[in-house]
BALOBA-1460 file (C-alpha; in Angstrom, 3 decimals):
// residues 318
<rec num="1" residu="x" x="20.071" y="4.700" z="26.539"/>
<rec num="2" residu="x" x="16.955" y="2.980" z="28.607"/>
<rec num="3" residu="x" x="14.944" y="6.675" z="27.688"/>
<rec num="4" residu="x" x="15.958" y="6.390" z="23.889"/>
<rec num="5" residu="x" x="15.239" y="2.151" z="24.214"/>
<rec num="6" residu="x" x="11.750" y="3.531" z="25.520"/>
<rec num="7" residu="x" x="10.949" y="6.306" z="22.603"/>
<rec num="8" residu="x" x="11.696" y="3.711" z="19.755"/>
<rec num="9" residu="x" x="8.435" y="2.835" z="18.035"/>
<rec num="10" residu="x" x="7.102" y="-0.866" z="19.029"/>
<rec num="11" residu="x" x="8.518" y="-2.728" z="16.053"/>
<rec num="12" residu="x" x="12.021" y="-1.296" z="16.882"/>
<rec num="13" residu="x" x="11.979" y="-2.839" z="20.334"/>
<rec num="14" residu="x" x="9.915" y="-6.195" z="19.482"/>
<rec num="15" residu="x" x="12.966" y="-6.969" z="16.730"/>
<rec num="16" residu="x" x="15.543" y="-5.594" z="19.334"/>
<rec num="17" residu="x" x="13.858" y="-8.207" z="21.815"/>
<rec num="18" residu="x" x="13.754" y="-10.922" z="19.211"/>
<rec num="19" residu="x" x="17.190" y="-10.161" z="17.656"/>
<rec num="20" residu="x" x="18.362" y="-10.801" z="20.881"/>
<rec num="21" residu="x" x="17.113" y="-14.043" z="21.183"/>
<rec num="22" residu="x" x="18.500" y="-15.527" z="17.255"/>
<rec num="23" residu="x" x="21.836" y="-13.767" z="18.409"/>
<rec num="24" residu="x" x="22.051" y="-15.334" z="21.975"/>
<rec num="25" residu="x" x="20.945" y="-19.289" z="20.765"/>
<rec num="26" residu="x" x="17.350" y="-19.122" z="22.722"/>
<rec num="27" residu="x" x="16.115" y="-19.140" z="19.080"/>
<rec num="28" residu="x" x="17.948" y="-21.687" z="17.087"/>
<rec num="29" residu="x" x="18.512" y="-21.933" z="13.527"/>
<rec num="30" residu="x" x="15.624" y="-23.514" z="11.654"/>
<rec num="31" residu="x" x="13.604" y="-23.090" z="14.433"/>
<rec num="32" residu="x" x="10.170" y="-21.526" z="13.241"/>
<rec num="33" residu="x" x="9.603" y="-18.118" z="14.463"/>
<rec num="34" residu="x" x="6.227" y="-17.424" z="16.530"/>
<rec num="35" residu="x" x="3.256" y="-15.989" z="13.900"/>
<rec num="36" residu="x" x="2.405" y="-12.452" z="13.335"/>
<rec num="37" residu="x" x="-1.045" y="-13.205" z="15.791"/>
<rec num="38" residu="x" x="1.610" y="-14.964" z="18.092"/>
<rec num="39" residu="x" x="3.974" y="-11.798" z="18.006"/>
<rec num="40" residu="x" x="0.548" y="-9.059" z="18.135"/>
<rec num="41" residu="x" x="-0.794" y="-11.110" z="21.127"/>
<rec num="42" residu="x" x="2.422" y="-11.405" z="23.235"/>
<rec num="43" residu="x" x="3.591" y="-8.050" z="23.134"/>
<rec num="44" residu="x" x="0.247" y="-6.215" z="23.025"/>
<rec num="45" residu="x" x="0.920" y="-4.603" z="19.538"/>
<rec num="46" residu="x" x="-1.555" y="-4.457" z="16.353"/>
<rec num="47" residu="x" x="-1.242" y="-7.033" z="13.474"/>
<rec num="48" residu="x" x="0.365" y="-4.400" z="11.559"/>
<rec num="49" residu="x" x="3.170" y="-4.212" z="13.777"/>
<rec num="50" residu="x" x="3.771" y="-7.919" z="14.001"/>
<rec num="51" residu="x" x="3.748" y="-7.738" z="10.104"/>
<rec num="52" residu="x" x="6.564" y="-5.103" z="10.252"/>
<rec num="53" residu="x" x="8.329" y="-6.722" z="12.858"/>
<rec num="54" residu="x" x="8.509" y="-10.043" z="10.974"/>
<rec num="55" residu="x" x="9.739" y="-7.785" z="7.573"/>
<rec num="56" residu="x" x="12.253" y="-6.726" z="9.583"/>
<rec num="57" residu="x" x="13.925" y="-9.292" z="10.714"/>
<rec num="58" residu="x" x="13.385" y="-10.847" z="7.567"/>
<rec num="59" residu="x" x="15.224" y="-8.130" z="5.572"/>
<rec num="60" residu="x" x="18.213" y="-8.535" z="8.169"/>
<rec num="61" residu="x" x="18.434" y="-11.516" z="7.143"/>
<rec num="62" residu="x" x="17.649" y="-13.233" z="10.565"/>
<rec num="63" residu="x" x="14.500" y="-15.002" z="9.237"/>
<rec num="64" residu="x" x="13.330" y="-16.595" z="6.491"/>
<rec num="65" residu="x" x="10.174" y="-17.940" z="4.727"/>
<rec num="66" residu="x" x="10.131" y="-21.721" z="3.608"/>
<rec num="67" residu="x" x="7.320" y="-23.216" z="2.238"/>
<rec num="68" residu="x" x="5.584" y="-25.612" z="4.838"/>
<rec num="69" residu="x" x="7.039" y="-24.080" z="7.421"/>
<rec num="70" residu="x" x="5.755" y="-20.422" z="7.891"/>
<rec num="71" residu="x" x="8.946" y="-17.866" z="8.946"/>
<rec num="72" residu="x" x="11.559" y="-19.477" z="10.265"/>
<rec num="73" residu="x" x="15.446" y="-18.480" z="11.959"/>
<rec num="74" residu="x" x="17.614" y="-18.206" z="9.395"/>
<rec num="75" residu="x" x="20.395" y="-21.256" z="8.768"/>
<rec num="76" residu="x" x="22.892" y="-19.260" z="7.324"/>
<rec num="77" residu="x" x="22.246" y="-15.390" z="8.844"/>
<rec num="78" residu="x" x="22.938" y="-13.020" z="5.893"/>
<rec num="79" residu="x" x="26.536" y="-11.106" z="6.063"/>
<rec num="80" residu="x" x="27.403" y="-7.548" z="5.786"/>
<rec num="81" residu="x" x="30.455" y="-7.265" z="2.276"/>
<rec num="82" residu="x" x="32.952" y="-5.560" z="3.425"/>
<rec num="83" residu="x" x="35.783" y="-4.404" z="1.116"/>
<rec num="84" residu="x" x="35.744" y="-2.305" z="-2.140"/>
<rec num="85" residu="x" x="32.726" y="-3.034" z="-4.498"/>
<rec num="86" residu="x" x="33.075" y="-5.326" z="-7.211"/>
<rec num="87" residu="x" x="32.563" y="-4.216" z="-10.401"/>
<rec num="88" residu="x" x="29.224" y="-5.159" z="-11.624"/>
<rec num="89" residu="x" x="28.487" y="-8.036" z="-13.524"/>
<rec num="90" residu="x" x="24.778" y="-7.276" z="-14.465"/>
<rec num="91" residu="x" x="24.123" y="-8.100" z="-18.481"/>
<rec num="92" residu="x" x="23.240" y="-5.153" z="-20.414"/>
<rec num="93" residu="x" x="20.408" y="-5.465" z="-21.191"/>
<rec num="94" residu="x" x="18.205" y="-6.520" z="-24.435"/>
<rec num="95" residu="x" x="15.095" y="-5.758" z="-25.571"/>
<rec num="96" residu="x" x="13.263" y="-9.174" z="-25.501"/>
<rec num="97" residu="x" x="10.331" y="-9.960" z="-27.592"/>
<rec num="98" residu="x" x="7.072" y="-7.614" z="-25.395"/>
<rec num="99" residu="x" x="4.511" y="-10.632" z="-24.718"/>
<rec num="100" residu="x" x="7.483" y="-12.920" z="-23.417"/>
<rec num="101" residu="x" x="8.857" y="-10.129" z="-21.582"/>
<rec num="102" residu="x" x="5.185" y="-9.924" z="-19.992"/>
<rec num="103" residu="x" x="4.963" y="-13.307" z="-19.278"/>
<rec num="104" residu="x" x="8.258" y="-14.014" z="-17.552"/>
<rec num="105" residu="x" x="7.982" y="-10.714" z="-15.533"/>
<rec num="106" residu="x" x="4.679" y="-11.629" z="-14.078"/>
<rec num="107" residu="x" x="5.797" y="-13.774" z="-11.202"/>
<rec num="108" residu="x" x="8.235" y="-11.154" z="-10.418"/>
<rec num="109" residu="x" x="5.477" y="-8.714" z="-9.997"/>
<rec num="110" residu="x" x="3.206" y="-10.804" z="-8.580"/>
<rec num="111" residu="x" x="5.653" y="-12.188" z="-5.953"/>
<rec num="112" residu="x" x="6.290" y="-8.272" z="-5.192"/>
<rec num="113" residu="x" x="2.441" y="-7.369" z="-4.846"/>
<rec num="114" residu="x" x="1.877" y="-9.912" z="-1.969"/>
<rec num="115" residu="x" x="4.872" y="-8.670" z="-0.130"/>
<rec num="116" residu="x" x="3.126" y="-4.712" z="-0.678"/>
<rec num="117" residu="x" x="-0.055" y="-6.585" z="0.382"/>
<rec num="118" residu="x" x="1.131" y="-7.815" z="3.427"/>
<rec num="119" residu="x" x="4.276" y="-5.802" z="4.420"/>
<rec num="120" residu="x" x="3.958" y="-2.715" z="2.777"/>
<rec num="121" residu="x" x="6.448" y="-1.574" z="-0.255"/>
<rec num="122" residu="x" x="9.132" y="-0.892" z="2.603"/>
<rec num="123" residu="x" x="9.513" y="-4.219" z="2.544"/>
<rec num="124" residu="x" x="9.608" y="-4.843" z="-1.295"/>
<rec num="125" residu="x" x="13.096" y="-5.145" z="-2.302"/>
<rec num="126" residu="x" x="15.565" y="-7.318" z="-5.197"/>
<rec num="127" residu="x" x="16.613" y="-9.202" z="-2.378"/>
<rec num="128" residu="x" x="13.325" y="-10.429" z="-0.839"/>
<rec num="129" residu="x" x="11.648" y="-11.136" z="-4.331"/>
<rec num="130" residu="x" x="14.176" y="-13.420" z="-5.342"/>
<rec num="131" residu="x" x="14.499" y="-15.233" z="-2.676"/>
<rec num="132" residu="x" x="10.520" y="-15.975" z="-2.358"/>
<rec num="133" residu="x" x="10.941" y="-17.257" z="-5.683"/>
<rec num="134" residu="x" x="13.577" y="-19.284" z="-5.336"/>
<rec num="135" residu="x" x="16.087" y="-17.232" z="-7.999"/>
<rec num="136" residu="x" x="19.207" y="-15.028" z="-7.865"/>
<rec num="137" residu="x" x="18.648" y="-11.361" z="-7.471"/>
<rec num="138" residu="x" x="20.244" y="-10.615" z="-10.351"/>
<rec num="139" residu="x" x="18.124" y="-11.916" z="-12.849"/>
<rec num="140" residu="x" x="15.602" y="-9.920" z="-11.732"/>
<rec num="141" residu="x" x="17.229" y="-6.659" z="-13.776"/>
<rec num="142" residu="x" x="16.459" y="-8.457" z="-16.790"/>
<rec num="143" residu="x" x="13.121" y="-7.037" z="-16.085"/>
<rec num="144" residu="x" x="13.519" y="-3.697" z="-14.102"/>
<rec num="145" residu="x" x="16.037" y="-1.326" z="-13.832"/>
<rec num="146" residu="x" x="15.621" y="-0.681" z="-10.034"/>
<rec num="147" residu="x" x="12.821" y="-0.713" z="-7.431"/>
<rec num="148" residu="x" x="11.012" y="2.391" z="-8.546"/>
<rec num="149" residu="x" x="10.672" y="0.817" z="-11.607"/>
<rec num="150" residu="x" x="9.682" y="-2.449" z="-10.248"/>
<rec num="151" residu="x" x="6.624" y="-0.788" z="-8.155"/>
<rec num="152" residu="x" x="5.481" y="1.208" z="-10.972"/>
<rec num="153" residu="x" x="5.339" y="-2.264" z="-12.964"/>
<rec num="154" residu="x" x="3.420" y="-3.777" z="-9.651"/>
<rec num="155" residu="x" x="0.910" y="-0.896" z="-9.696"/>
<rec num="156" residu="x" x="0.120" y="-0.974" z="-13.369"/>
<rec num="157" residu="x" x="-0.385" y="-5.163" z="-12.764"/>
<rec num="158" residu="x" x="-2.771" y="-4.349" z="-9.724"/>
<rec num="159" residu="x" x="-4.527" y="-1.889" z="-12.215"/>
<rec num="160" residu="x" x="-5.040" y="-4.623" z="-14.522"/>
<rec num="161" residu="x" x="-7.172" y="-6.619" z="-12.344"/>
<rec num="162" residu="x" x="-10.269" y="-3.984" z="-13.054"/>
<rec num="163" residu="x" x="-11.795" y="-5.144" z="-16.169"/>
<rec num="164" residu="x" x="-14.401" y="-2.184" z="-16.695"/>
<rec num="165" residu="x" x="-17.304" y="-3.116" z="-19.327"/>
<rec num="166" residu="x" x="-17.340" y="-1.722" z="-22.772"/>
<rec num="167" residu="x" x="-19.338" y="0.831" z="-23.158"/>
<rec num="168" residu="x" x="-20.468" y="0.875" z="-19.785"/>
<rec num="169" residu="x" x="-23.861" y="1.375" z="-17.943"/>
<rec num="170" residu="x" x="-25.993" y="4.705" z="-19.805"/>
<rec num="171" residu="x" x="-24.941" y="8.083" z="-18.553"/>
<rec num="172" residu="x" x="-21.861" y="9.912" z="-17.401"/>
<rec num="173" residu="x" x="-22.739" y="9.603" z="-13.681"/>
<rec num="174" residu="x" x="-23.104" y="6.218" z="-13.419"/>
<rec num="175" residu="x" x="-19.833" y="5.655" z="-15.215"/>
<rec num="176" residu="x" x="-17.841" y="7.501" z="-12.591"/>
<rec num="177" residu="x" x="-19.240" y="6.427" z="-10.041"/>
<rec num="178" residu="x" x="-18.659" y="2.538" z="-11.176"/>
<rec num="179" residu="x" x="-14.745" y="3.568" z="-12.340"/>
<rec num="180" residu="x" x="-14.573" y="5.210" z="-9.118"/>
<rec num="181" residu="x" x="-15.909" y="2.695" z="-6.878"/>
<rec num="182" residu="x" x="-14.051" y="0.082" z="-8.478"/>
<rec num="183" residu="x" x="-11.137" y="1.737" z="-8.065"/>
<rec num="184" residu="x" x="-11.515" y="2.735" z="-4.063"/>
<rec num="185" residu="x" x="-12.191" y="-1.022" z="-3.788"/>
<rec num="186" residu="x" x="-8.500" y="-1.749" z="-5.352"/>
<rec num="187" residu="x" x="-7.205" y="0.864" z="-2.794"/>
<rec num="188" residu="x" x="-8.859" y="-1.147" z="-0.278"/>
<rec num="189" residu="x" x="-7.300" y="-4.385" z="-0.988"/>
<rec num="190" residu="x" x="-3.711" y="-2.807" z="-1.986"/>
<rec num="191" residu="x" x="-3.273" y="-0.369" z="0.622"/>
<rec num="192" residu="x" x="0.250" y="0.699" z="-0.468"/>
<rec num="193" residu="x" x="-1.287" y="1.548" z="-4.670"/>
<rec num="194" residu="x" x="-2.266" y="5.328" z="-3.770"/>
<rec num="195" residu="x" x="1.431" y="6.127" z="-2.438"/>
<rec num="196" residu="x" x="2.267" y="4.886" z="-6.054"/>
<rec num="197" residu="x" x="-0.135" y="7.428" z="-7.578"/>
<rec num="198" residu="x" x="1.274" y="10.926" z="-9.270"/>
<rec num="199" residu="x" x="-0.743" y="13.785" z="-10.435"/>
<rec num="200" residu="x" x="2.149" y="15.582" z="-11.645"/>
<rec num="201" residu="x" x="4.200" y="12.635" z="-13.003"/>
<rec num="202" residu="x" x="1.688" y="10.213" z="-14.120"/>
<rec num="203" residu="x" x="3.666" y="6.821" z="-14.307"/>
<rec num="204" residu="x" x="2.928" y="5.967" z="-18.405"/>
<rec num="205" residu="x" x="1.641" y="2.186" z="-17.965"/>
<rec num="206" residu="x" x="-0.552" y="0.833" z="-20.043"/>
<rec num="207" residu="x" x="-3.338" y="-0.397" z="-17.760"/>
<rec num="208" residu="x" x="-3.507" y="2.614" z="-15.689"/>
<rec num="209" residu="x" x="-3.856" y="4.640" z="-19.113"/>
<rec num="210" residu="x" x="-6.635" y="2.421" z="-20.168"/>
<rec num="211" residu="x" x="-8.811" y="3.738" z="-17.004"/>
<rec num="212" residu="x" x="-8.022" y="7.099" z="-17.638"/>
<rec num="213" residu="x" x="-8.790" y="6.440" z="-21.565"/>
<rec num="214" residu="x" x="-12.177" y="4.990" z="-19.906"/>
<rec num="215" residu="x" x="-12.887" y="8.004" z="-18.100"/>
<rec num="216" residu="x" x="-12.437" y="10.240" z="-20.752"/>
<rec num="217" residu="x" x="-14.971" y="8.219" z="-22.848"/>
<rec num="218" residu="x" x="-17.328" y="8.516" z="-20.375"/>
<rec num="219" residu="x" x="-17.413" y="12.224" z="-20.825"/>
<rec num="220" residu="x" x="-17.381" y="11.934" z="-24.533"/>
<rec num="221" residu="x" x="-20.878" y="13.986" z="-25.885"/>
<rec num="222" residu="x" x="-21.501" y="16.480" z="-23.334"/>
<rec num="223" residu="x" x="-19.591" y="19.433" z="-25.175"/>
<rec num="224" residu="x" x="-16.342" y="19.764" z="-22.812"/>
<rec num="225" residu="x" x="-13.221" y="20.377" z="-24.187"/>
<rec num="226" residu="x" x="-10.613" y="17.579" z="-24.053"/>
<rec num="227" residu="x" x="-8.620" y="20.062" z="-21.284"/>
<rec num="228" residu="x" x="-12.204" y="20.090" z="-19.069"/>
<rec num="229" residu="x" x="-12.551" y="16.472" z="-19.769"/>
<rec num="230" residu="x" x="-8.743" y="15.655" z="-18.298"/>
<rec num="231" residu="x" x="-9.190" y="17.399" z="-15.210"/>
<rec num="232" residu="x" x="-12.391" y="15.899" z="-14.562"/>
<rec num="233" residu="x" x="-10.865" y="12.628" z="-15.270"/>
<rec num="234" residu="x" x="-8.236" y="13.367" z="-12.378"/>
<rec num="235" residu="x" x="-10.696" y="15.235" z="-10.113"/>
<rec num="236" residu="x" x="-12.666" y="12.164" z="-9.495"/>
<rec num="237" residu="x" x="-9.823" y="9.997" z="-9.284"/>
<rec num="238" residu="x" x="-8.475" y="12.649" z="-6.298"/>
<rec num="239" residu="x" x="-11.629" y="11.637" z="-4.826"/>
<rec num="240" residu="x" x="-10.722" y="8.177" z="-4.478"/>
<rec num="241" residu="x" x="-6.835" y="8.793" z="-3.498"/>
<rec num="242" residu="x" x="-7.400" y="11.514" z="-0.933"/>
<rec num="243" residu="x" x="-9.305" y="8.696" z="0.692"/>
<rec num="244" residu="x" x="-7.029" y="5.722" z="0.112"/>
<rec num="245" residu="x" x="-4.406" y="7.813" z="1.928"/>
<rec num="246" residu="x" x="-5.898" y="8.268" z="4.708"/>
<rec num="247" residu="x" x="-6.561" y="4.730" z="5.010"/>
<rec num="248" residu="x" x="-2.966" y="4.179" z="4.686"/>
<rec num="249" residu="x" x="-2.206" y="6.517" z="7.190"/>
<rec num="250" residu="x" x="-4.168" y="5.267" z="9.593"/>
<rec num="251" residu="x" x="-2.267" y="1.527" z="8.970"/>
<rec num="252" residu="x" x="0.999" y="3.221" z="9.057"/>
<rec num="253" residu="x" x="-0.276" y="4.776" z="12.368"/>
<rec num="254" residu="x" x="-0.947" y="1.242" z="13.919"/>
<rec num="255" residu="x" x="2.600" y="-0.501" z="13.049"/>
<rec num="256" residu="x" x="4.382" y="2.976" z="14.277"/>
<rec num="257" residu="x" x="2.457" y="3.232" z="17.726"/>
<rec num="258" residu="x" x="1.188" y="-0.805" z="18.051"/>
<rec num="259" residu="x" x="-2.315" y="0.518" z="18.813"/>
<rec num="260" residu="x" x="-5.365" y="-0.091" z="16.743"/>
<rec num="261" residu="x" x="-7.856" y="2.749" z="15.791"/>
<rec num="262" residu="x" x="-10.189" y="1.505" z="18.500"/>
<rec num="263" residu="x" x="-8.102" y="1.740" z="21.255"/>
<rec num="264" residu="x" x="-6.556" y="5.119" z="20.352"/>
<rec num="265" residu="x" x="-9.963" y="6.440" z="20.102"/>
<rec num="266" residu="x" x="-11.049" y="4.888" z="23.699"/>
<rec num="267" residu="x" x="-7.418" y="5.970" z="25.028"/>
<rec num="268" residu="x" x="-8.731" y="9.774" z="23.448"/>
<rec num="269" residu="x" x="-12.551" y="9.345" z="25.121"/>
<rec num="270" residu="x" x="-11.746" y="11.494" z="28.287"/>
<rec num="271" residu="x" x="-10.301" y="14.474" z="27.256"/>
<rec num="272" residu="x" x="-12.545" y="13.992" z="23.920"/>
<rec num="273" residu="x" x="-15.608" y="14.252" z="26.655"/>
<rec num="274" residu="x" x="-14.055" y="17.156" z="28.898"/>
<rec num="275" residu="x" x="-13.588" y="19.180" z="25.687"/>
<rec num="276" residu="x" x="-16.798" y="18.767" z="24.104"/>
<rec num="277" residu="x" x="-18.502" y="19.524" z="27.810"/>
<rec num="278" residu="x" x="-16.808" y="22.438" z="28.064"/>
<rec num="279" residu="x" x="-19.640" y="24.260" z="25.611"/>
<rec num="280" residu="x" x="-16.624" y="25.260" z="23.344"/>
<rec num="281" residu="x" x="-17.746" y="22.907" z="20.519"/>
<rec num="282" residu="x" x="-21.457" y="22.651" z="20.544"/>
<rec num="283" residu="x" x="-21.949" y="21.359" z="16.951"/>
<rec num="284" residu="x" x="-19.138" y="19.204" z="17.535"/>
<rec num="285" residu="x" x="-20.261" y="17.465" z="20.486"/>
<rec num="286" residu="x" x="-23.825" y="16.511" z="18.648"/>
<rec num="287" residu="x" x="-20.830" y="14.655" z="15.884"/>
<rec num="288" residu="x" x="-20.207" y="10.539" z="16.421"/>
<rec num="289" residu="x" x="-16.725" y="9.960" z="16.680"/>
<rec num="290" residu="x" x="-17.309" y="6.868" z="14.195"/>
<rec num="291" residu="x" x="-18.701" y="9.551" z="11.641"/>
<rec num="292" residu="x" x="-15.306" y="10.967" z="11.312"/>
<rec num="293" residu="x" x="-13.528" y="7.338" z="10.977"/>
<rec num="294" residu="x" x="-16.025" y="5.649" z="8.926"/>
<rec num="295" residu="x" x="-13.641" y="6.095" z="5.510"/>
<rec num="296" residu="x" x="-15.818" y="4.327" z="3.314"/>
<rec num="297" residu="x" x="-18.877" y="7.051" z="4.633"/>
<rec num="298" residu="x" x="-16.611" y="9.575" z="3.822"/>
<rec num="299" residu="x" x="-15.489" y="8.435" z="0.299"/>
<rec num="300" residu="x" x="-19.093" y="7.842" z="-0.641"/>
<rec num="301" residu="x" x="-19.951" y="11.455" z="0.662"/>
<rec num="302" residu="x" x="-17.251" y="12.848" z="-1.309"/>
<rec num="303" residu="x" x="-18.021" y="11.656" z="-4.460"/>
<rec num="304" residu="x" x="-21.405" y="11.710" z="-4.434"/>
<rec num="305" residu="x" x="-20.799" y="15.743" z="-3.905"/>
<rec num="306" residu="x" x="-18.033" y="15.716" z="-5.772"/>
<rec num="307" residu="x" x="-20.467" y="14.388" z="-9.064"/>
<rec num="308" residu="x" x="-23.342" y="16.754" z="-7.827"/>
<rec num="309" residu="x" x="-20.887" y="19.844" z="-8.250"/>
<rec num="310" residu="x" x="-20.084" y="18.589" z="-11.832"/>
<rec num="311" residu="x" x="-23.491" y="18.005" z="-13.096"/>
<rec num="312" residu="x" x="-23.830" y="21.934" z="-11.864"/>
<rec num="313" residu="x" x="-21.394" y="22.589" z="-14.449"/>
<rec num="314" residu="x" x="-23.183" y="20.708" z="-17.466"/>
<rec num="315" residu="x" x="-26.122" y="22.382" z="-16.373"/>
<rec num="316" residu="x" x="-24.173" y="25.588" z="-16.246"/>
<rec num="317" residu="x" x="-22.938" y="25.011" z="-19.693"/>
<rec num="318" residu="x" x="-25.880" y="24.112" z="-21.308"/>
């Protein structure tokens, strides 16, 4: 059992630690719960962690947040049901006029994008929404059907924040390369919104449609065929996601192993330095390991080749 405690990822064992403390009285109810800095500095982990630890426990229902007061134990910890399910009660549901539907949905989403923001969408649920604003979960399905729904809504709200000019600055290139940059920034700042992005099932929203719609404008006059003009659309925008992932992965990486990309890298210098001196990897060693993690370098790179390869074509076609 001690070797499996000892394999658990960081989080696991930090909520074990502090489950253990609600359960046993140390922490009392209402008490307020140390701060995700408080929780990254005492057990060594990154701020990512801390963040997942605190979801955690909140969506056990051993915490929760109150206005004022930060994160706090919970007063009334949250109870398994037990016994058959009830039948459910949830209105069917109407089709409400589209601009109040908009307008009453908007805290929902909104209330759901800061939990992405800070928690990640592992930590977006009914549950937690309606209790940060104060409602009963189920008057949230007045809205959406279920939680794939309700982060496809959240995406298409973040995608709404761009507000690209009409027509534009002059030429194709410099309208990618604003779409695109403004969109990398969004990735940046919502670092769950790539997992939310499909190639092969586009989610139909209308903001998210309106960039693409933008895109394809921006093409309009250089004699490519609509199909040409699509896929160039999506090509650039692969640009930007292929790099938002990573970025993502590399945040995921911190809250699974509790250790920052700086301190994985230094923790990596040694054998890094005995490989590279073996002669093996002579190009390789003359390569700065922040080259390789610089993200935003390597975006810029990318689509600034990427743009280069298509302005081959036009000249190609010409």
């Amino acid at each position: 059992m001690e070797s499996a405690a000892r394999n658990d990822p960081p989080y696991v064992r930090i909520v074990a630690e502090i489950s253990a403390s609600i359960r046993s009285g140390e922490l009392q109810p209402g008490q307020r719960l140390p701060s995700i800095r408080q929780i990254a500095d005492r057990w060594g982990v990154a701020v990512a962690t801390a963040t997942k630890v605190v979801a955690t426990l909140r969506e056990d229902g051993l915490v929760d947040s109150k206005v004022g007061s930060g994160t706090i134990v919970s007063v009334q910890p949250a109870q398994r049901r037990t016994g058959p399910p009830r039948r459910s009660t949830r209105p069917a549901r109407t089709q409400p006029d589209p601009v109040a539907r908009a307008l009453s949905q908007r805290p929902m989403l909104q209330a759901g994008i800061e939990i992405a923001d800070a928690e990640g969408l592992e930590a977006v649920s009914m549950r937690r929404i309606a209790a940060d604003l104060g409602v009963a979960p189920m008057s949230l399905y007045r809205h959406v059907e279920n939680k794939d729904e309700l982060v496809a809504q959240m995406a298409d709200e973040v995608f709404g924040e761009l507000e690209l000019p009409d027509p534009g600055p002059d030429g194709w290139r410099a309208k990618l390369e604003l779409i695109s940059r403004a969109q990398w920034a969004l990735c940046r700042q919502h670092i769950w919104l790539p997992r939310v992005i499909s190639f092969t099932r586009p989610t139909l929203a209308p903001n998210m449609m309106a960039q693409t719609e933008w895109t394809l404008q921006a093409l309009d006059g250089l004699g490519l065929s609509m199909t040409t003009r699509m896929q160039e659309a999506l090509a650039v925008q692969s640009v930007v996601v292929a790099a938002a992932v990573s970025l993502a992965d590399e945040i995921d990486a911190e809250v699974e192993s509790g250790i920052t990309l700086t301190r994985w890298m230094a923790a990596q210098q040694q054998r890094v330095d005995a490989l590279l001196a073996s002669g093996g990897f002579p190009l390789l060693a003359q390569v700065h390991q922040e080259t390789v993690a610089d993200l935003d370098g390597l975006f810029e790179y990318s689509l600034a080749r990427h743009l280069d390869g298509f302005a081959a074509l036009l000249e190609k076609s010409d």
